[in-house]
KEPANU-11624 format. One record per residue: residue number from 1; x negated, z negated, y of N, C-alpha, C in turn. Coordinates in steps of 0.2 Angstrom, whole numbers, plus 2048, in hexadecimal, padded with zeros to 3 digits. Atoms other than C-alpha are relative to their C-alpha. Layout:
<r NUM,<X,Z,Y>,<X,Z,Y>,<X,Z,Y>>,
...
***
This chain:
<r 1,<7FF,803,807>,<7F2,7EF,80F>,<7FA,800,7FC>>,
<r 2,<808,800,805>,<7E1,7E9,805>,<806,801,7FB>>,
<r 3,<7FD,7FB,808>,<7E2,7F2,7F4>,<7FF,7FA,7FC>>,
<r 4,<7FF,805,805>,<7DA,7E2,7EC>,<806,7FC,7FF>>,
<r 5,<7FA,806,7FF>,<7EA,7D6,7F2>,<804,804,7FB>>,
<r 6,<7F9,7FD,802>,<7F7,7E1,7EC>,<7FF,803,7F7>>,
<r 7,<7FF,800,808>,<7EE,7E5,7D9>,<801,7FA,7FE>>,
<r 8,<7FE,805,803>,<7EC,7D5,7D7>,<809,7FD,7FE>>,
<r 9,<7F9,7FF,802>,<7FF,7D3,7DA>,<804,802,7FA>>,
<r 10,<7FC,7FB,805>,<802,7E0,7CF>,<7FF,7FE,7F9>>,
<r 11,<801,804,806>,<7F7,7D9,7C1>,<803,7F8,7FF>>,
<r 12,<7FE,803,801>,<800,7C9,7C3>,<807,800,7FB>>,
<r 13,<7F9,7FC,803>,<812,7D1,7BF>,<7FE,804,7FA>>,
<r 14,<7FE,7F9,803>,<80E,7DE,7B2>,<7F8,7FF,7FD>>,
<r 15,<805,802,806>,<803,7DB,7A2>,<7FE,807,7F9>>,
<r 16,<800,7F9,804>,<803,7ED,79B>,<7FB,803,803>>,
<r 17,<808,7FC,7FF>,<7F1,7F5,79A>,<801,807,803>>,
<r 18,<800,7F9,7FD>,<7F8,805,79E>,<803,802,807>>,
<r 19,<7FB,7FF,7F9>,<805,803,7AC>,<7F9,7FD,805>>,
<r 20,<806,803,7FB>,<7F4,7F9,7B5>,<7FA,804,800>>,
<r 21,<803,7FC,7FD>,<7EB,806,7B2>,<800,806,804>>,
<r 22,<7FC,7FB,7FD>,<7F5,812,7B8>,<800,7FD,809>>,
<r 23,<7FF,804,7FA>,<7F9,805,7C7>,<7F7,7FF,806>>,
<r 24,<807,801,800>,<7E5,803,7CA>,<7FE,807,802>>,
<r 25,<801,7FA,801>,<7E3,815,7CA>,<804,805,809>>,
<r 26,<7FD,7FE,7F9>,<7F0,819,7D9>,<7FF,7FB,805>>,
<r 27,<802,804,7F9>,<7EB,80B,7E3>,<7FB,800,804>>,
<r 28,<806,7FF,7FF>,<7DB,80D,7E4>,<7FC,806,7FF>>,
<r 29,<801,7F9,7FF>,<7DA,81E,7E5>,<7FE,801,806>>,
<r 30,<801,7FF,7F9>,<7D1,826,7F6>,<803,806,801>>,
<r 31,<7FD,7FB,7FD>,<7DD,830,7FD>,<7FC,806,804>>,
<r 32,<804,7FC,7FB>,<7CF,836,808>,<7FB,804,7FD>>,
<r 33,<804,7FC,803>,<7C5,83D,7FD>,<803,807,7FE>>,
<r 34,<7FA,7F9,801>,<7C9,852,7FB>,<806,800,802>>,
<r 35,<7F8,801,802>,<7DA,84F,802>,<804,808,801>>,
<r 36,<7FF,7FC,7FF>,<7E6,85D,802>,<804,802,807>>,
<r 37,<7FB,801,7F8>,<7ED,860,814>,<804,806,800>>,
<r 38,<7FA,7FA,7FF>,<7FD,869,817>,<801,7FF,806>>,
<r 39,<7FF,7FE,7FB>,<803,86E,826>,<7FD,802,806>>,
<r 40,<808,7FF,7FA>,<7F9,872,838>,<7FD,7FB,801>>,
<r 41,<804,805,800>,<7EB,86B,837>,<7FD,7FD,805>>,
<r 42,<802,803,7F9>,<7E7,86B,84A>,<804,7FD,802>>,
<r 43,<7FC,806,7FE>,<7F4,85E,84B>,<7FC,7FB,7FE>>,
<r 44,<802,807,802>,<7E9,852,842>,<7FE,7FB,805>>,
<r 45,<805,802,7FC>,<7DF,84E,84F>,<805,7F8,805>>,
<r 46,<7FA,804,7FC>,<7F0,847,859>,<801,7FB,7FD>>,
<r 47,<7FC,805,805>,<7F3,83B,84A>,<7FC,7F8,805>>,
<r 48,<807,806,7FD>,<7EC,82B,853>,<7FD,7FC,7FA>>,
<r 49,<805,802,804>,<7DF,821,848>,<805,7FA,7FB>>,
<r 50,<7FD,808,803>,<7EC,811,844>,<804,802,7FA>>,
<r 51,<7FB,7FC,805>,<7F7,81F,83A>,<7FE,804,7FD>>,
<r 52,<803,7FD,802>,<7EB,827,82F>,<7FA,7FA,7FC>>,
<r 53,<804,804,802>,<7E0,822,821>,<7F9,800,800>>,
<r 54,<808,7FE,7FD>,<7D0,82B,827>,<7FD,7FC,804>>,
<r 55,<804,806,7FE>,<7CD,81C,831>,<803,7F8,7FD>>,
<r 56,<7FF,806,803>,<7D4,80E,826>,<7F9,7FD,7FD>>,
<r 57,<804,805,805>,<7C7,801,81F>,<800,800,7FA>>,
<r 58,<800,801,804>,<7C0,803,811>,<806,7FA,7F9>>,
<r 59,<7FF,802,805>,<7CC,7FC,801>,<807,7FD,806>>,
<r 60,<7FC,7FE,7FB>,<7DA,7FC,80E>,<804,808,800>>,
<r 61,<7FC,7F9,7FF>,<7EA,806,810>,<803,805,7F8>>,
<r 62,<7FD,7FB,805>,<7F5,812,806>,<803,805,802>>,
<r 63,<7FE,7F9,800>,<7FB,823,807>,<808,801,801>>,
<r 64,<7FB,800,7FF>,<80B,824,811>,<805,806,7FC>>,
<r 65,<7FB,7F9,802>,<819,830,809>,<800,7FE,7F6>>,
<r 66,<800,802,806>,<815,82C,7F8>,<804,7F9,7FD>>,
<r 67,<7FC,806,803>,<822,822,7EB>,<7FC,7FC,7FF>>,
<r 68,<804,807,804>,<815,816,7E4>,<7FD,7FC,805>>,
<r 69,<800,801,7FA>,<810,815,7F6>,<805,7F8,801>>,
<r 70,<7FD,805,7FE>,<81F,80D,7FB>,<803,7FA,7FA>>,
<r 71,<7FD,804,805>,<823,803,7EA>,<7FB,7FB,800>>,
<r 72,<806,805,7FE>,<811,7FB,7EC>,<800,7FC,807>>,
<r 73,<7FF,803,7F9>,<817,7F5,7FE>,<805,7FC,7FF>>,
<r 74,<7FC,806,7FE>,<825,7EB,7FA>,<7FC,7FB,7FA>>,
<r 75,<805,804,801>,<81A,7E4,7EC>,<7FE,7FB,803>>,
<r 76,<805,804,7FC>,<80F,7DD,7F7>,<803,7FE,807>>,
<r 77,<7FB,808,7FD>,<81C,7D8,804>,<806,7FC,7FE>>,
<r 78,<7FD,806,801>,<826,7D0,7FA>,<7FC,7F9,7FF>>,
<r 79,<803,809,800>,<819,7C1,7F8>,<7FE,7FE,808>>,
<r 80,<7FD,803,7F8>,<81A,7C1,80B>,<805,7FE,800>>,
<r 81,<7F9,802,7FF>,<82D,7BF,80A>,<7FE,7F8,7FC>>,
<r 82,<7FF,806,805>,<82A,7B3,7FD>,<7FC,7F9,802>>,
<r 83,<804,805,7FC>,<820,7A9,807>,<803,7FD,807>>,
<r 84,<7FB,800,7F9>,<82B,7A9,816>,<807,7FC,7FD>>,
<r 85,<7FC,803,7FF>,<839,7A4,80E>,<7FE,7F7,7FB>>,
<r 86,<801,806,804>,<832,797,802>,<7FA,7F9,804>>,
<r 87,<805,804,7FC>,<822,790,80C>,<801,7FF,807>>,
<r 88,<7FF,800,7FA>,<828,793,81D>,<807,7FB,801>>,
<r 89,<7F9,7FF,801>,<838,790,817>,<805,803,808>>,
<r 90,<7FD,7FC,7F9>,<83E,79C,825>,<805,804,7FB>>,
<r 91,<7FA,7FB,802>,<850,7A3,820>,<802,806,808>>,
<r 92,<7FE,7FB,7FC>,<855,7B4,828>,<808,800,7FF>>,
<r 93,<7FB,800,803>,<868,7B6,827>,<802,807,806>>,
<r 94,<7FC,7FA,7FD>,<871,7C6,82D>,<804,801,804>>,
<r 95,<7FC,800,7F9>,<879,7C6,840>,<808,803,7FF>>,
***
């Protein structure tokens, strides 16, 4: 997920200096920096690279497990849906 795409998003929708700072503040936060690790740690090694932020791309990614995590993901796929169903005009309907 680029961090740019999905503030901008968010500065779209939402014009209140404090919720966008607050919004700005969790998004672009580095998880990797200091982090607090729980559990065994000799498991990390197992985690493979594609599941983990310590090898995401700079300005890239977000910290699974976290609410704002998953609220800022449908954010930013909802303008993929919204693109698919308006631009593509591809409907899905329910089997």
């Amino acid at each position: 997920m680029n961090k740019e795409i999905l503030f901008s998003l968010i500065q779209k929708k939402c014009k209140d200096e404090k919720a966008l700072w607050l919004a700005e503040l969790l998004i672009f936060h580095d998880g990797t920096n200091n982090p607090v690790m729980r559990g065994d740690g000799r498991l990390a090694p197992r985690i493979p690279p594609h599941k983990t932020l310590f090898h995401a791309p700079k300005g890239k990614g977000l910290p699974i497990g976290n609410l704002n995590s998953q609220f800022f993901a449908n954010v930013y796929l909802n303008a993929l849906d919204q693109f698919v169903k308006h631009t593509l005009r591809i409907l899905i309907l329910n089997p």
